[in-house]
N, C-alpha and C positions, 0 to 999 in steps of 0.2 A: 549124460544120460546114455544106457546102453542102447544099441540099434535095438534088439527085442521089443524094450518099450517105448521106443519110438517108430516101430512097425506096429503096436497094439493102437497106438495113441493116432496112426496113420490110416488104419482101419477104420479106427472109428470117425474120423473125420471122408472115409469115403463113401461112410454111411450117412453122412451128413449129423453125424452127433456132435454137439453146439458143445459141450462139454469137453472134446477133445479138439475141437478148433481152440477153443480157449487153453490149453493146456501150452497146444503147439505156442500161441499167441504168448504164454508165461513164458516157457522154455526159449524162444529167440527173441524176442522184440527187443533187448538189452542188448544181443550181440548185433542186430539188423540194424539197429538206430545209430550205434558205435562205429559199424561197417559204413553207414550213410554219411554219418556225420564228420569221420576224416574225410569222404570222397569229394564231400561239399564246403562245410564248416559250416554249414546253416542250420540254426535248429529247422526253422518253418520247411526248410527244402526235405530236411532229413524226417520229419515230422509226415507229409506227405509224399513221399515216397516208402515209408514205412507204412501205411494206411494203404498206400496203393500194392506193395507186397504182397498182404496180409489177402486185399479183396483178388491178386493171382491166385493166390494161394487156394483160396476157396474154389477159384473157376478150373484151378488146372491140377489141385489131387488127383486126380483119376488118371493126372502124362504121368505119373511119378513111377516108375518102374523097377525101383528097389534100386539097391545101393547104397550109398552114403549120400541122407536123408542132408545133411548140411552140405554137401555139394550142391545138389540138384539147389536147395535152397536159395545157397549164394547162387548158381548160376543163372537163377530170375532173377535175384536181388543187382547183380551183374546186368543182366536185359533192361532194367527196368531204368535204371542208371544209365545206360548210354541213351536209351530211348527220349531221357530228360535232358541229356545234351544236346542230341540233334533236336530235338526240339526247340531248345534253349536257342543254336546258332540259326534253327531258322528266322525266331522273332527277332533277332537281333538283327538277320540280314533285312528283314523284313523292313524292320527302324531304319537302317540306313539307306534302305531305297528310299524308301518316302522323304526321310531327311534332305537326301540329294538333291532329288525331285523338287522338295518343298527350297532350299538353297538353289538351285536354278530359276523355279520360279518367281524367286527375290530379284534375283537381280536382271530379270527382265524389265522393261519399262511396262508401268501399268497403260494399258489402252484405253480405259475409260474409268470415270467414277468410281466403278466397283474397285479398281487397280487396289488404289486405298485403303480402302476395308478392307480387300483382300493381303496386301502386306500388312495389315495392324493383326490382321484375325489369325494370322504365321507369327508374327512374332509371339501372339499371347499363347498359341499352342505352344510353342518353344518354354514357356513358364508355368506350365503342367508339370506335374510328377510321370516321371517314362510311363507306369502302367498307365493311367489316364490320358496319358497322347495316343500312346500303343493300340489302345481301345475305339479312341476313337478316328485313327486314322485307320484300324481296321473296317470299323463299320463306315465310315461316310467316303474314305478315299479307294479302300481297296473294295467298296459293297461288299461287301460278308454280311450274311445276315446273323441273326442275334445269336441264332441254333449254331451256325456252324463257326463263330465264336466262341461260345459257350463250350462246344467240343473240344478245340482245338489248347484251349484253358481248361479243360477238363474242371468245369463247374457248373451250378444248374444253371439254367438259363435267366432265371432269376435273378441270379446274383448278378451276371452280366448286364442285362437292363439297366438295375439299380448302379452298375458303376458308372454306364454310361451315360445315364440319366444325371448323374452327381457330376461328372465329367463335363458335361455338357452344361452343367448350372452354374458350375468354379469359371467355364469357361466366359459364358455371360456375362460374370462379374467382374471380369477382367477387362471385358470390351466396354463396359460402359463408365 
């Protein structure tokens, strides 16, 4: 599409007209998903990172300072992609501390009654799905509360609850 009508089409999303976000939104979202979807190979990842694009897009029309509208594009589509790696390497470093931690803890002798429970209640965390240990050694080992979980997952808080709630009940039924 030429720049002219992609400065028309630019405009009118600085006006906040719904109809030239959608425009913009026909025009890329085939090449941003494409662009995602080699960087990652996931739909779901590429799926949400193109949603999280789109909601850039809307906040930061008014940085765009003219040029070549698919540079500036890719270059958040670019931001937004590293952003989900470090992200990415923090939870993962995050898992392997508590792992350690929770592997140390093992091979300590238990000091009393609880010792017990406490090695059966580590091994059954170990028989979680990652996002479900993840979660809940966020909330109960690292205290993060539900909010600044929910943040950090970039989800409503709701949803958080409800996993770790389910989290917490797989967990149950494994102890007993």
């Amino acid at each position: 599409m030429p720049e002219k009508d992609i400065g028309q089409i630019i405009e009118g999303c600085r006006k906040a007209d719904e109809a030239s976000y959608s425009q913009l939104v026909d025009i890329y979202s085939s090449r941003m998903y494409g662009y995602f979807y080699r960087l990652t190979g996931s739909r779901d990842v590429s799926d949400e990172l193109l949603s999280e694009l789109f909601v850039k897009l809307v906040e930061r029309i008014g940085q765009y300072r003219g040029g070549s509208f698919d540079s500036w594009l890719f270059k958040v589509a670019s931001n937004l992609f590293y952003d989900h790696l470090r992200e990415k390497q923090r939870q993962q470093a995050l898992i392997e501390q508590h792992v350690k931690r929770l592997e140390e803890e093992e091979r300590q002798p238990a000091k009393d009654d609880g010792g017990e429970q406490f090695d059966r209640l580590q091994k059954q965390l170990q028989r979680l799905d990652e996002q479900t240990r993840e979660l809940i050694m966020l909330r109960f080992y690292s205290d993060l509360s539900f909010k600044e979980i929910a943040e950090m997952r970039g989800e409503p808080i709701g949803t958080t609850i409800s996993k770790v709630h389910r989290g917490l009940q797989k967990l149950r039924e494994l102890m007993e």
